[in-house]
C-alpha positions in Angstrom: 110.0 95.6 118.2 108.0 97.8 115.6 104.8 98.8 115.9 102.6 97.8 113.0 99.0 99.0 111.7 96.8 96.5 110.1 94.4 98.2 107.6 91.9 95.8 106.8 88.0 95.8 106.3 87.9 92.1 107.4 88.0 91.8 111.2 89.3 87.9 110.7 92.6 89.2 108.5 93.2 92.1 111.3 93.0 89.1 114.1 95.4 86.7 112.0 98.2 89.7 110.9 98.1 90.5 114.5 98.7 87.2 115.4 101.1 86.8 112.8 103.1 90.2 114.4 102.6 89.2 118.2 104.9 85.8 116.9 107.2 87.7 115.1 107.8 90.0 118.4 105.6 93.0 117.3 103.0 95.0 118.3 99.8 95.5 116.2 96.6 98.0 116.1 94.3 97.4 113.6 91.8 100.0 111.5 88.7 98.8 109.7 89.0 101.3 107.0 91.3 104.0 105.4 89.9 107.1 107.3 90.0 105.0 110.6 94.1 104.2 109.7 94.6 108.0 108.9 93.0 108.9 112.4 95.1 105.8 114.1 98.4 106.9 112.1 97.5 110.9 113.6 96.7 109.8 117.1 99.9 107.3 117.5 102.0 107.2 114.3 103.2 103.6 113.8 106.6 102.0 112.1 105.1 100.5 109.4 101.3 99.6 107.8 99.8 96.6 106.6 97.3 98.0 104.3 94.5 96.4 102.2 94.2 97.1 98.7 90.5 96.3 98.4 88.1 98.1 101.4 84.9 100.2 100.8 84.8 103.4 100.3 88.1 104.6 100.5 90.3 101.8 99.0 93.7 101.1 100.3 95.4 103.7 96.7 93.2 106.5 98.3 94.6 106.0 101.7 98.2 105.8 100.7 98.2 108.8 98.7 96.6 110.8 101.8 99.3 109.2 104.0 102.0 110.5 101.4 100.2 113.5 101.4 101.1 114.6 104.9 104.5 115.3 105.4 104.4 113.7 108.7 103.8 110.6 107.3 104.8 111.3 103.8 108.0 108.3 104.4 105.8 105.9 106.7 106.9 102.2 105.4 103.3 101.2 103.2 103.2 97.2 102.3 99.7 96.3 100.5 98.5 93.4 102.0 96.1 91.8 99.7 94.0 88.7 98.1 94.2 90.4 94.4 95.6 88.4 91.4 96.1 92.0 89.4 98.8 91.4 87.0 100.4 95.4 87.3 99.5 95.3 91.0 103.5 95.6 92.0 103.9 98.3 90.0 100.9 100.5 90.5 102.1 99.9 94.3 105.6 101.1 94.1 104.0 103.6 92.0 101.5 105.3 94.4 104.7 104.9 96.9 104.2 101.0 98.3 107.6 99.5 99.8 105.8 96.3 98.2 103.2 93.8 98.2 101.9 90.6 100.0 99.8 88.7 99.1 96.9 87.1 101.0 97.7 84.5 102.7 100.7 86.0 104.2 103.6 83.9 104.5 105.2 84.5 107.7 108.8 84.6 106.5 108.1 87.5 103.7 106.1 89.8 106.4 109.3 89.1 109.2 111.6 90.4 106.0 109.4 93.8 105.0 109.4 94.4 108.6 113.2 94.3 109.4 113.8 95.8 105.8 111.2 99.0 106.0 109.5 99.4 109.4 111.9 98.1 112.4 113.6 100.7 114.5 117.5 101.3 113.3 118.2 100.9 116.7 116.9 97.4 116.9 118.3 96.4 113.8 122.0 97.7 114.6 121.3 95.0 117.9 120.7 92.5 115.5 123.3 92.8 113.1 126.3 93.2 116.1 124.7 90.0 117.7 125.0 88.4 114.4 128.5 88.7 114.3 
């Protein structure tokens, strides 16, 4: 089970992605804005964020430099979760130091595979793979 931060100035997309997680067998905290998610990220770091492109103020680029900034949180697994159609949006992402991009709506499948790939704990995923075989 990882625990996920959702980043996201639109209280109806936290409620959804934390649905979304709860499903997948996660736990979720959500932040309304980028200086909210540094000070949730300080106070209990999680596994992985969920992190709008598009908020007020400080947008979800300023927020992801400032968390690779800190060398606490310099390797926290970043996904940009977002509704933008930018053409150069994937590479500005792994750029600024995204482990990708989803796009709005979120398809359940795709967030279940960042998750296992970036942000779920190695201990977990060495459980999955020896019940696998």
């Amino acid at each position: 089970m990882a625990r996920l931060l959702i980043v996201d100035d639109e209280p109806d997309t936290v409620r959804i992605l934390s649905l979304a997680l709860q499903v997948l067998g996660h736990q979720a905290q959500g932040a309304s804005s980028g200086p909210a998610a540094l000070q949730a990220i300080t106070d209990c770091p999680p596994d992985g964020v969920l992190l709008d492109v598009m908020m007020p103020g400080m947008d979800g680029f300023e927020t992801l430099y400032r968390i690779r900034a800190t060398p606490a949180t310099r390797d926290l697994p970043v996904v940009f979760v977002t509704a933008s159609a930018e053409a150069d949006l994937d590479v500005r992402a792994a750029a600024a130091g995204a482990q990708g991009v989803l796009h709005k709506p979120v398809d359940l499948k795709s967030l279940g595979q960042w998750i296992e790939r970036h942000a779920a704990h190695p201990v977990m995923a060495e459980i999955s793979l020896s019940q696998a075989t």
